[in-house]
N, CA and C atoms as a LAMMPS dump frame, in Angstrom:
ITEM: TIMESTEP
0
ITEM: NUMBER OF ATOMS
579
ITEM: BOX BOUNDS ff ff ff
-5.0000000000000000e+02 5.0000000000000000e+02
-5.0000000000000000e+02 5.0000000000000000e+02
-5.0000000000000000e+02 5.0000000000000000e+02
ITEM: ATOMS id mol type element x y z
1 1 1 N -372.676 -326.902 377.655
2 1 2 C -373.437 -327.967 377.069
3 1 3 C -372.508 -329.044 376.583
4 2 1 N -372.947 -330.203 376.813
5 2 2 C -371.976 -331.437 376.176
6 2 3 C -372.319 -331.671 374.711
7 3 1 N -371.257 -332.751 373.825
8 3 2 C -371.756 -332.652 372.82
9 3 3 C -372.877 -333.424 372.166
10 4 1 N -374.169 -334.07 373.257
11 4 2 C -375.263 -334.888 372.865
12 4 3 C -375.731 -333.675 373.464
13 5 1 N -375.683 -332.649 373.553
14 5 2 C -376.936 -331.291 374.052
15 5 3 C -377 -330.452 372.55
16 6 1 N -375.171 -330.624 372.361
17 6 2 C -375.048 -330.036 370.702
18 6 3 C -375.927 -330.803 369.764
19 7 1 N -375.737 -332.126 369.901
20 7 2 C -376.298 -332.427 369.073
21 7 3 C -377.927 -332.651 368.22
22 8 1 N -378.432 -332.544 369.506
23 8 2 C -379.854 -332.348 369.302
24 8 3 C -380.367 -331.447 368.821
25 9 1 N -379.631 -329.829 369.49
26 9 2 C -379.937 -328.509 369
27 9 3 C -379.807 -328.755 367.313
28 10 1 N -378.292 -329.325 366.933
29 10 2 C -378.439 -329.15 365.814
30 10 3 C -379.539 -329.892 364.802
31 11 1 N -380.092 -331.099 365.487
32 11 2 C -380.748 -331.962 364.72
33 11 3 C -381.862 -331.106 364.937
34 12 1 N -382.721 -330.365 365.762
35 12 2 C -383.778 -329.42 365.899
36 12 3 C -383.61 -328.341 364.692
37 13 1 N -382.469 -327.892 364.722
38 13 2 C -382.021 -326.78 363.942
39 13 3 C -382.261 -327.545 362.255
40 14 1 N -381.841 -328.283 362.242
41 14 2 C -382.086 -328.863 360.462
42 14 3 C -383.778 -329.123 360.295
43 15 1 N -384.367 -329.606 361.323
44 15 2 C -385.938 -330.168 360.914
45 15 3 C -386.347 -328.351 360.793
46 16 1 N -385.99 -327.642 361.85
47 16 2 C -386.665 -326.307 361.379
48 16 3 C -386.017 -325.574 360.208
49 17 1 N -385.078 -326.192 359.752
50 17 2 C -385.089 -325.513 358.631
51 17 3 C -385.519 -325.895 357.531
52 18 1 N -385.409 -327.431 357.528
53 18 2 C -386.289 -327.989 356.768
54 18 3 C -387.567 -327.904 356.457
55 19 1 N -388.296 -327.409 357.58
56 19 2 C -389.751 -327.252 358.016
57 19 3 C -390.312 -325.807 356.953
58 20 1 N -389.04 -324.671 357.557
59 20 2 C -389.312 -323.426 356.842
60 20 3 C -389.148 -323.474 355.122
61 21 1 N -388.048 -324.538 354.678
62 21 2 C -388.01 -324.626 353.613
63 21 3 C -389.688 -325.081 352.818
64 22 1 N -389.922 -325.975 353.361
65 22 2 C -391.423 -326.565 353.231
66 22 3 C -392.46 -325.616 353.387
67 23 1 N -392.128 -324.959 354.117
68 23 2 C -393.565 -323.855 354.264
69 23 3 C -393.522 -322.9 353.294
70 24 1 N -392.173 -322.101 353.198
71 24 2 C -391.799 -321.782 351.909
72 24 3 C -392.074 -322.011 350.516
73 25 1 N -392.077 -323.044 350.128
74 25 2 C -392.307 -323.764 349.171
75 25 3 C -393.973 -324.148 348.699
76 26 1 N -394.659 -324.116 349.909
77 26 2 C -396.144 -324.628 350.275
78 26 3 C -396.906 -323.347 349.309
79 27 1 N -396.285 -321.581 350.505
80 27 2 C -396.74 -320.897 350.587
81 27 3 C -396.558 -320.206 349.341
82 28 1 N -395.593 -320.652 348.142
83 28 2 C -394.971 -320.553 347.09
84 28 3 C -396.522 -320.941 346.32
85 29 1 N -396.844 -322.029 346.29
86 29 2 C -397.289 -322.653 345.939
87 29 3 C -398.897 -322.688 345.515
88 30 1 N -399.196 -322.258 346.896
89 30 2 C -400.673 -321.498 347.442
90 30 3 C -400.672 -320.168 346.071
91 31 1 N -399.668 -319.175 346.529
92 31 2 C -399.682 -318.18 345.951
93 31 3 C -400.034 -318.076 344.392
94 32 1 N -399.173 -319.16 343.801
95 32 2 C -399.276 -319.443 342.15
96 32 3 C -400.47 -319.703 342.047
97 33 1 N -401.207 -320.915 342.645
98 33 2 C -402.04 -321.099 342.176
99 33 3 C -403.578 -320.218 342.953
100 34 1 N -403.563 -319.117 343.6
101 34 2 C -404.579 -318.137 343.873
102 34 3 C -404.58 -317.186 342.574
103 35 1 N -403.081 -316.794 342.344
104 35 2 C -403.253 -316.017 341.093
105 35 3 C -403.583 -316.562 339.743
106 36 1 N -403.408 -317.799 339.774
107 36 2 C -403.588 -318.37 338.616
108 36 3 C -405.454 -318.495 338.499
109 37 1 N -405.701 -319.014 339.636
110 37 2 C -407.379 -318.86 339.626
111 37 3 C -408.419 -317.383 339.427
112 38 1 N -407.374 -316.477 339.918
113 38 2 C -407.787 -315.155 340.148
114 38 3 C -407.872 -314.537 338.652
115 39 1 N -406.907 -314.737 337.908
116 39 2 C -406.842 -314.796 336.597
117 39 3 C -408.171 -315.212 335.608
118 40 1 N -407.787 -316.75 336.087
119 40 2 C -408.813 -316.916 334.984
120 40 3 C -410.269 -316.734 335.613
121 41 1 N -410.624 -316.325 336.998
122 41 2 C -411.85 -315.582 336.98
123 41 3 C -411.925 -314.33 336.866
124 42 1 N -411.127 -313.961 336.508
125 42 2 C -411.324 -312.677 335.766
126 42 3 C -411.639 -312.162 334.38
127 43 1 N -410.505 -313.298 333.698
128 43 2 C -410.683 -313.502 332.329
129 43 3 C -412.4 -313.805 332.161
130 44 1 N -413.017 -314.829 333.012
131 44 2 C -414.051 -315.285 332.57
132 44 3 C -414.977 -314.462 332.699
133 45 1 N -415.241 -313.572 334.097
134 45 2 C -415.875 -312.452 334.178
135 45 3 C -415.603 -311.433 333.177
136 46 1 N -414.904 -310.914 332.477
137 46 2 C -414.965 -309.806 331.515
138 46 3 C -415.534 -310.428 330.135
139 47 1 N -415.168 -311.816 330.271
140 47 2 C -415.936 -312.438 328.888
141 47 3 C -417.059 -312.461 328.476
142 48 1 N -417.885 -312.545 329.981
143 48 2 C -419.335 -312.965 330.151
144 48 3 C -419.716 -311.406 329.79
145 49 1 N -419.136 -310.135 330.812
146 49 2 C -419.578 -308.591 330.828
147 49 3 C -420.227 -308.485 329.159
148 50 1 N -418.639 -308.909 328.275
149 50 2 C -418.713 -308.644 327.466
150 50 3 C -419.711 -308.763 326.332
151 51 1 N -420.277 -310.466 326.623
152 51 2 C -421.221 -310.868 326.04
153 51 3 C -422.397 -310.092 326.125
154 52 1 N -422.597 -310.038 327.877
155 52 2 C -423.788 -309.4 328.392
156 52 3 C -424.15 -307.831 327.222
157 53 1 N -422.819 -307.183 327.326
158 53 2 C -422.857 -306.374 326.556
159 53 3 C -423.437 -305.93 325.412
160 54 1 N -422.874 -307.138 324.253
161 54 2 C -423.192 -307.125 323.196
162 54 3 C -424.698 -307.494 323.058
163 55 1 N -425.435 -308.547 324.137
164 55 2 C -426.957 -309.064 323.601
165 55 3 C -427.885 -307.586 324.456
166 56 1 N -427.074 -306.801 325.045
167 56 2 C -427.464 -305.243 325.924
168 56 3 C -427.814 -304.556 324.472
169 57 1 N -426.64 -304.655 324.142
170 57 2 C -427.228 -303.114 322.881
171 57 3 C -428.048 -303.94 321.64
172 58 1 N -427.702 -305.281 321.732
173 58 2 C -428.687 -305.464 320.123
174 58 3 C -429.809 -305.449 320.931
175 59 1 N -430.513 -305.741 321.701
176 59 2 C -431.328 -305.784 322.35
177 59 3 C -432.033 -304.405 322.322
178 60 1 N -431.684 -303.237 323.149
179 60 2 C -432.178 -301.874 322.95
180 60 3 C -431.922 -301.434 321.38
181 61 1 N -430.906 -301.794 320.541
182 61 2 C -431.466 -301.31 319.015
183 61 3 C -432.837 -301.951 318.156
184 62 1 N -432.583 -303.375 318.959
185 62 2 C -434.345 -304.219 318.502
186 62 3 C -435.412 -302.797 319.207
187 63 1 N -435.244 -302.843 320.329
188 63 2 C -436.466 -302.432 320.518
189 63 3 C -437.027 -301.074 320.14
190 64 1 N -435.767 -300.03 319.585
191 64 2 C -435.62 -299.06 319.235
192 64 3 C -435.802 -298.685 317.583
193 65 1 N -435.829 -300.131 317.294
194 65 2 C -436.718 -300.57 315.598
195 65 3 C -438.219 -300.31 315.594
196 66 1 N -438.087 -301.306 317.336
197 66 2 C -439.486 -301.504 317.215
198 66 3 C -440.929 -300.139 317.544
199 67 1 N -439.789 -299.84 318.138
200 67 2 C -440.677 -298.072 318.98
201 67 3 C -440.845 -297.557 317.533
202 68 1 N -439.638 -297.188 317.01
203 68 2 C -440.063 -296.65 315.754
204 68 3 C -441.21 -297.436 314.636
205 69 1 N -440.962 -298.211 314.643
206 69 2 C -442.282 -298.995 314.037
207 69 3 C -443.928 -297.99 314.502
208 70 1 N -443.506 -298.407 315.312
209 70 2 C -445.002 -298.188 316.342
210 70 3 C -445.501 -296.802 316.284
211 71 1 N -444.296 -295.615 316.195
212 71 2 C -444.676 -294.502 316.245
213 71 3 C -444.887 -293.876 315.535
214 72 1 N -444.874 -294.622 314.017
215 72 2 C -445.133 -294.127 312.38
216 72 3 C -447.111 -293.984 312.18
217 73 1 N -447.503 -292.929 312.253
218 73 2 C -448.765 -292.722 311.975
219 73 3 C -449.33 -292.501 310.527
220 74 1 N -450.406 -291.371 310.76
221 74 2 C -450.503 -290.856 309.196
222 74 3 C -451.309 -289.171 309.793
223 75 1 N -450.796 -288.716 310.934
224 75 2 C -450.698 -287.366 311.406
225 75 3 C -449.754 -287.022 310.638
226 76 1 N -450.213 -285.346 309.795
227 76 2 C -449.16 -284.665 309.173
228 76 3 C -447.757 -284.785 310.392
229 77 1 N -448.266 -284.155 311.472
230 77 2 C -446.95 -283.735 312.035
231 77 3 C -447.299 -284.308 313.485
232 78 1 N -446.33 -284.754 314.159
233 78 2 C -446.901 -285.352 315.898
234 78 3 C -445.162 -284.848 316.333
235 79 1 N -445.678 -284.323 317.636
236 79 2 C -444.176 -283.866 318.386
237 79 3 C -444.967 -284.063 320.401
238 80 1 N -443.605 -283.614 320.949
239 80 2 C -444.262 -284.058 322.53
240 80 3 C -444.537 -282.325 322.813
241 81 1 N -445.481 -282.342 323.493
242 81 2 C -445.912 -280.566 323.626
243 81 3 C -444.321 -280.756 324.857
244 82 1 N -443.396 -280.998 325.5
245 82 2 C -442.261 -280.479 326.301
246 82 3 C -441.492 -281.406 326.226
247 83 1 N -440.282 -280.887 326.623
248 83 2 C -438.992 -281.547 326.829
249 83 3 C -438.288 -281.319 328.627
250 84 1 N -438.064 -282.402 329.005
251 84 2 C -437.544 -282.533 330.194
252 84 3 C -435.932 -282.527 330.125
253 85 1 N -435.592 -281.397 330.67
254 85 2 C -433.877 -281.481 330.597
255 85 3 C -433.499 -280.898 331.944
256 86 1 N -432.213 -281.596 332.662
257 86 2 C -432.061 -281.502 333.739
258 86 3 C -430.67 -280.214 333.869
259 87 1 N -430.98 -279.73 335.167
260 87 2 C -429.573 -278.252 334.621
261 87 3 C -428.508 -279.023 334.676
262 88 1 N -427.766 -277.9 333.557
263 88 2 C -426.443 -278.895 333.1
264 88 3 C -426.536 -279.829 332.022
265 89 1 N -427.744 -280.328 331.611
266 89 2 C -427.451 -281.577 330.667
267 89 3 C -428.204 -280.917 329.58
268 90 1 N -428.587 -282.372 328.497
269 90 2 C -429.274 -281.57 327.557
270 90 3 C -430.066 -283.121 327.409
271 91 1 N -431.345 -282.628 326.801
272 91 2 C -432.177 -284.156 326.249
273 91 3 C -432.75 -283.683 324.58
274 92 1 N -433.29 -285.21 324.514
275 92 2 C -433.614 -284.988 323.002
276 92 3 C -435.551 -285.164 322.798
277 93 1 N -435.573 -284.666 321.783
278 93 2 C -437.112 -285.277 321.337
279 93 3 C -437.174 -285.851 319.648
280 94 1 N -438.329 -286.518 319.576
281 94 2 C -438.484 -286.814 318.305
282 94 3 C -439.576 -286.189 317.693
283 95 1 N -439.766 -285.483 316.607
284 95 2 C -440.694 -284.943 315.687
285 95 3 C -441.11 -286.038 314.552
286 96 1 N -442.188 -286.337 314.522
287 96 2 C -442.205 -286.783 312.924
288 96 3 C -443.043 -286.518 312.088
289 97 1 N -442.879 -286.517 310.763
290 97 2 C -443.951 -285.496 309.689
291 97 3 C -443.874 -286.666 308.506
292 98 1 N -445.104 -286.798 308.294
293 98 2 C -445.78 -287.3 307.781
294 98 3 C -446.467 -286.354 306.118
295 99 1 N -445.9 -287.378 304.816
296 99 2 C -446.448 -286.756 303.96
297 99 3 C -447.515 -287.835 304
298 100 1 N -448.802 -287.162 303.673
299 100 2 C -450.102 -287.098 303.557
300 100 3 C -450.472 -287.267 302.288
301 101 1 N -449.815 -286.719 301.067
302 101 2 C -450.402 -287.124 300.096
303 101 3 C -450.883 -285.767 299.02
304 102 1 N -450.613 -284.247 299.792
305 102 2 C -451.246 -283.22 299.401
306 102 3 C -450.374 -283.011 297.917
307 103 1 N -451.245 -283.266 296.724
308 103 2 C -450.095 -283.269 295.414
309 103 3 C -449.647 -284.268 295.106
310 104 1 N -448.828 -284.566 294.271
311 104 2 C -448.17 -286.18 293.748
312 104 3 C -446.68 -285.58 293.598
313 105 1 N -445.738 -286.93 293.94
314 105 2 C -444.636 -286.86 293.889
315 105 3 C -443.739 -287.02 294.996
316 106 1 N -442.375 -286.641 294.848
317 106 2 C -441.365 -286.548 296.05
318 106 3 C -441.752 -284.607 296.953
319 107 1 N -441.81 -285.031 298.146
320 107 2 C -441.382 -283.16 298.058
321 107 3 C -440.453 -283.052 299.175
322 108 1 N -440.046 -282.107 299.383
323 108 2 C -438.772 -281.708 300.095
324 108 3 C -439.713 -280.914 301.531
325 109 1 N -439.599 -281.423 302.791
326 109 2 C -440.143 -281.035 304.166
327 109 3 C -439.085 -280.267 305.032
328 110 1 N -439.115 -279.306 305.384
329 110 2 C -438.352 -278.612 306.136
330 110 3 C -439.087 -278.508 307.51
331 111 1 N -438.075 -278.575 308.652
332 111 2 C -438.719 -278.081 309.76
333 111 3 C -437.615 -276.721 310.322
334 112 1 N -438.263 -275.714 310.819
335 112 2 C -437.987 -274.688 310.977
336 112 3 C -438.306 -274.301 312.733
337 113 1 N -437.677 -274.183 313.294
338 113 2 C -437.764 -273.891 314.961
339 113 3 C -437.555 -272.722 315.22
340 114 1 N -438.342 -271.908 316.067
341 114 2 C -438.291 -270.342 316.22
342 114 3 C -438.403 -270.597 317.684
343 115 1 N -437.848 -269.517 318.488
344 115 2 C -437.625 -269.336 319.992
345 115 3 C -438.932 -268.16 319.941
346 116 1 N -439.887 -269.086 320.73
347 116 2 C -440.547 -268.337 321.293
348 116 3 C -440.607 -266.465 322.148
349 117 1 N -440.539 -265.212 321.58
350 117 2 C -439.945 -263.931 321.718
351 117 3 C -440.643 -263.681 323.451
352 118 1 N -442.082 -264.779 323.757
353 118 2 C -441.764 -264.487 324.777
354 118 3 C -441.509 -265.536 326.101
355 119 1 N -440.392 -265.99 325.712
356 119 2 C -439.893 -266.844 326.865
357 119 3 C -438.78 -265.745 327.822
358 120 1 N -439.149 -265.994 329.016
359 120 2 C -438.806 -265.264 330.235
360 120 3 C -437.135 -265.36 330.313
361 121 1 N -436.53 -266.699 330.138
362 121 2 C -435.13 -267.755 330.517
363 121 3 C -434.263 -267.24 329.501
364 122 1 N -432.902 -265.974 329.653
365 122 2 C -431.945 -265.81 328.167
366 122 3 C -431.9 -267.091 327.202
367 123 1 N -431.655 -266.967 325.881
368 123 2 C -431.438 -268.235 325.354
369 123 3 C -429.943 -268.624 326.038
370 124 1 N -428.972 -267.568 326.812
371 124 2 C -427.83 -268.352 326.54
372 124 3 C -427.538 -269.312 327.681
373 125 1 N -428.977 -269.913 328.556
374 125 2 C -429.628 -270.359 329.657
375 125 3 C -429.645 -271.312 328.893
376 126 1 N -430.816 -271.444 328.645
377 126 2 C -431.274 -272.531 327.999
378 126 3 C -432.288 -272.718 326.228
379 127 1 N -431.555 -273.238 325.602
380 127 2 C -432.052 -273.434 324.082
381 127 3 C -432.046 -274.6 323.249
382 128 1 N -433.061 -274.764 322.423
383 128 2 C -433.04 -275.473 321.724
384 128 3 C -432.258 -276.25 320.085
385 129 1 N -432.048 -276.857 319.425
386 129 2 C -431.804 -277.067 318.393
387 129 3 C -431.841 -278.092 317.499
388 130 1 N -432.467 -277.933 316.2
389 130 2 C -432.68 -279.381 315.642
390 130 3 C -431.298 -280.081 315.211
391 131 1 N -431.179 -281.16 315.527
392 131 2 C -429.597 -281.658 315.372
393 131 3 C -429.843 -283.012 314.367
394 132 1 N -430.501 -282.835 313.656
395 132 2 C -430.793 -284.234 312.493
396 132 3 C -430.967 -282.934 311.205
397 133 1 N -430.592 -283.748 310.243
398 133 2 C -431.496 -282.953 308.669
399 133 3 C -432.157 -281.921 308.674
400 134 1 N -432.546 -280.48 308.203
401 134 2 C -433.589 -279.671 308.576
402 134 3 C -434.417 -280.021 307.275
403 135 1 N -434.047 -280.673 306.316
404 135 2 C -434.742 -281.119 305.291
405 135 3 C -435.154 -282.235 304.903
406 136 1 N -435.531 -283.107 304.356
407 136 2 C -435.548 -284.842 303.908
408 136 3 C -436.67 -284.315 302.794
409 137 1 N -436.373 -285.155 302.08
410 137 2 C -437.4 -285.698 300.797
411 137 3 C -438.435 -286.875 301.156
412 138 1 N -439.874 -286.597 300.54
413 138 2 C -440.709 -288.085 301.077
414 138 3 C -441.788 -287.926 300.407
415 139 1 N -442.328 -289.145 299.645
416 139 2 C -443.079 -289.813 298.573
417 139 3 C -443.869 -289.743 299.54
418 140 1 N -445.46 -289.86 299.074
419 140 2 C -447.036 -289.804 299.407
420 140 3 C -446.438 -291.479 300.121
421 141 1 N -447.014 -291.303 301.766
422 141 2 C -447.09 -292.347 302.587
423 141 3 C -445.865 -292.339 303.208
424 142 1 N -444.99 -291.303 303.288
425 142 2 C -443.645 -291.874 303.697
426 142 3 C -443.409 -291.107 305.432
427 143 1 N -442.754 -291.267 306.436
428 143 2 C -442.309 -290.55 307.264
429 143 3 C -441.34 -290.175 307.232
430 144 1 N -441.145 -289.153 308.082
431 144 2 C -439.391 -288.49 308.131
432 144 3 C -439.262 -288.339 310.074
433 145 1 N -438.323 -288.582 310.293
434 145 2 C -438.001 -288.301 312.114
435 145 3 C -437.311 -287.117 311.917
436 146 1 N -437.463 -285.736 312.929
437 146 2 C -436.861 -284.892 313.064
438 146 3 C -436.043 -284.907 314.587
439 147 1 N -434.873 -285.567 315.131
440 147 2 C -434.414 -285.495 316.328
441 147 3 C -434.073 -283.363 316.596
442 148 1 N -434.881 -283.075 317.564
443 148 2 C -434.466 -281.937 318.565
444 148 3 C -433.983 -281.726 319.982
445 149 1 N -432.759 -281.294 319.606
446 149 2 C -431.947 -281.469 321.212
447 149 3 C -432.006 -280.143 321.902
448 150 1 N -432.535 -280.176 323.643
449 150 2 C -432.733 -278.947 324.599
450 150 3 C -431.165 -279.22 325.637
451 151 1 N -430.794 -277.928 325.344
452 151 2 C -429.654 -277.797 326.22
453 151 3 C -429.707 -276.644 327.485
454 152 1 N -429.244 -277.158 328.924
455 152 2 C -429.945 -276.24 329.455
456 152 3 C -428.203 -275.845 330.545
457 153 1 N -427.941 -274.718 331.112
458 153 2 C -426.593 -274.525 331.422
459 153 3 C -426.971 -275.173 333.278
460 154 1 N -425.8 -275.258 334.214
461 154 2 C -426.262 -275.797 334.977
462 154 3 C -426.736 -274.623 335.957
463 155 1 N -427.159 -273.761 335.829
464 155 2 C -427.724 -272.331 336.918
465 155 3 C -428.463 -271.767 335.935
466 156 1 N -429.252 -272.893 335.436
467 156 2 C -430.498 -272.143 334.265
468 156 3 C -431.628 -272.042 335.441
469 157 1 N -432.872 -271.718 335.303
470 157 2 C -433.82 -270.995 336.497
471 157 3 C -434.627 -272.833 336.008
472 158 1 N -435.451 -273.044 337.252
473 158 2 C -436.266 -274.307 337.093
474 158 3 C -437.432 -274.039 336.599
475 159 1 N -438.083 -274.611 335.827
476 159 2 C -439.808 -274.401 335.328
477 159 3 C -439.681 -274.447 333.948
478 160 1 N -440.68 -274.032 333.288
479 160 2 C -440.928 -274.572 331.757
480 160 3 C -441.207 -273.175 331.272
481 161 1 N -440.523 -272.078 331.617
482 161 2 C -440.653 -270.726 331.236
483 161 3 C -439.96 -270.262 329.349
484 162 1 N -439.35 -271.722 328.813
485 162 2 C -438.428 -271.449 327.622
486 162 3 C -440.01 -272.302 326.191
487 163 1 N -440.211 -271.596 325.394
488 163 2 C -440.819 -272.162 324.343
489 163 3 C -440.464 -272.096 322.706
490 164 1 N -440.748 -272.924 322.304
491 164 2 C -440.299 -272.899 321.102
492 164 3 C -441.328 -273.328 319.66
493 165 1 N -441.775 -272.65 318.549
494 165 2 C -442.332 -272.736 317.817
495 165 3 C -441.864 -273.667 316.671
496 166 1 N -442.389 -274.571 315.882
497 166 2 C -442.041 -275.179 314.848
498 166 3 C -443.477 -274.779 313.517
499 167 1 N -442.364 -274.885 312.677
500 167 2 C -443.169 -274.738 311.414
501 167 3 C -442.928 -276.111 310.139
502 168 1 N -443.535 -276.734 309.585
503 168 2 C -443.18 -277.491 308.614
504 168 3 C -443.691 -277.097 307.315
505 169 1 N -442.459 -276.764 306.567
506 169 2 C -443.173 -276.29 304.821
507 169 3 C -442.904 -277.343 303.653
508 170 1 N -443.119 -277.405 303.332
509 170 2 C -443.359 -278.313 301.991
510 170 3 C -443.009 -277.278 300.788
511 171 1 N -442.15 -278.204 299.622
512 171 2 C -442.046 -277.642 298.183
513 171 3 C -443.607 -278.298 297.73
514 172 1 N -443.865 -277.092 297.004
515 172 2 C -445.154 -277.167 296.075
516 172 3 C -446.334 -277.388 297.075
517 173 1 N -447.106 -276.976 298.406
518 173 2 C -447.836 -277.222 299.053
519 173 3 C -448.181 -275.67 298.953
520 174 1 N -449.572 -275.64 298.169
521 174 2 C -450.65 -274.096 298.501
522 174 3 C -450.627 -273.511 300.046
523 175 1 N -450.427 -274.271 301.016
524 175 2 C -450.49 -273.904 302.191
525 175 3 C -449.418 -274.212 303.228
526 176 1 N -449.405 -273.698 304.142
527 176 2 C -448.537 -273.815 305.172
528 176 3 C -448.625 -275.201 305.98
529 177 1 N -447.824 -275.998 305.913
530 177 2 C -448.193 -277.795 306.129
531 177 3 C -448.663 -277.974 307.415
532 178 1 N -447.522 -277.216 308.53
533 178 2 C -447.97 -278.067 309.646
534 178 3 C -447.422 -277.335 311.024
535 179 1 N -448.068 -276.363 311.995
536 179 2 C -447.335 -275.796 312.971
537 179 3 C -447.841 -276.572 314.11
538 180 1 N -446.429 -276.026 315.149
539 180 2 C -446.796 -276.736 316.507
540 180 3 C -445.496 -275.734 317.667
541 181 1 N -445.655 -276.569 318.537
542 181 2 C -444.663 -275.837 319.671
543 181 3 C -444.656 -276.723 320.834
544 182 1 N -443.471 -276.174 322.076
545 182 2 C -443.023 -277.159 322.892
546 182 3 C -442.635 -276.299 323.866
547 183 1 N -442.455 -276.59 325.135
548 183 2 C -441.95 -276.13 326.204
549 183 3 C -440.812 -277.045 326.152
550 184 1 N -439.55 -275.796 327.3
551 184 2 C -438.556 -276.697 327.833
552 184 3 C -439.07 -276.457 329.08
553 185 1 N -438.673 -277.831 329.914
554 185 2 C -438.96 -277.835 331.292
555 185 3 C -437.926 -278.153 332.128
556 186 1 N -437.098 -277.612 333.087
557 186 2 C -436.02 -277.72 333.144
558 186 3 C -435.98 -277.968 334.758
559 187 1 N -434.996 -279.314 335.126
560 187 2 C -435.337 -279.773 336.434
561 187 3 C -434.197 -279.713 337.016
562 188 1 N -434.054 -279.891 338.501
563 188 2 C -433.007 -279.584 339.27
564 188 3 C -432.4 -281.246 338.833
565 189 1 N -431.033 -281.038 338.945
566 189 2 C -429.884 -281.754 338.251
567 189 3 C -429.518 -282.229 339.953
568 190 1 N -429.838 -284.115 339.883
569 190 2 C -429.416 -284.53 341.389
570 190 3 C -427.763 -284.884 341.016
571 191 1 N -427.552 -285.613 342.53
572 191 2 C -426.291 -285.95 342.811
573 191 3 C -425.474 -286.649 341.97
574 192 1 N -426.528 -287.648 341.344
575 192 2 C -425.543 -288.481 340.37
576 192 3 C -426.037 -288.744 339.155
577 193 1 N -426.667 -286.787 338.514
578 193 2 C -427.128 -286.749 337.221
579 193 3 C -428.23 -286.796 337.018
């Protein structure tokens, strides 16, 4: 090659390197600012989650005011005749007892849960338990919530073969306040709970 054959190569040789420097630099460039966007939509998305979040639960505690509102009677005692619990898990119910008025004053309400002697299902299958207060105090007009939680193992048998008796006694009440009872009903546990 002569040296105007050299010389071109080399003048080719500088624009491409120049070229790569530039693309380099471009692709530099691109990069910063994808992550930089990627960023702050991310930032902004967890902000919003977050919000979503917070107006999520005040939201279900409003309405969980409001259920309770609603479910305050003037039945001595109201409970759900069963409980739905899936194998493996456990669910809850609500009891509530109602003083009525029998006598004057504060009195002290107990609820008392007995396993039905003839349920078919071992208890160590599936059983019940009250998991709130077994006692509360309550003035003529007042309610009390009794939360009861059914726990069931995950190779407990399916059907509503487990029962359970409740009793409510009262200090100073001539009589026995208030009985009732409940089935557990126990369902096959799907794929994703």
């Amino acid at each position: 090659m002569n040296k105007r054959g050299n010389m071109k190569l080399s003048r080719i040789s500088r624009k491409n390197k120049k070229g790569a420097i530039e693309m380099s630099i471009t692709t530099i460039i691109v990069i910063v600012i994808g992550v930089t966007l990627l960023v702050l939509g991310l930032t902004w998305v967890r902000g919003l989650f977050g919000k979503l979040t917070k107006i999520t639960e005040s939201t279900f505690s409003q309405a969980d005011i409001e259920i309770e509102k609603l479910s305050q009677g003037t039945e001595p005692f109201r409970y759900p005749s069963a409980i739905d619990v899936k194998q493996g898990k456990s669910a809850q119910i609500k009891v509530y007892v109602y003083n009525t008025g029998l006598g004057s004053g504060i009195k002290d309400f107990t609820l008392v849960l007995t396993r039905d002697p003839t349920s078919k299902v071992p208890e160590e299958k599936v059983q019940a338990r009250i998991i709130s207060p077994k006692t509360v105090k309550l003035e003529e007009g007042q309610q009390a919530t009794f939360v009861i939680q059914a726990v069931s193992t995950s190779d407990a048998p399916l059907g509503a073969e487990t029962t359970y008796e409740m009793k409510v006694t009262c200090t100073s009440c001539t009589k026995e306040y208030a009985t009732g009872g409940f089935a557990i009903d126990v369902t096959k546990s799907g794929v994703f709970g």
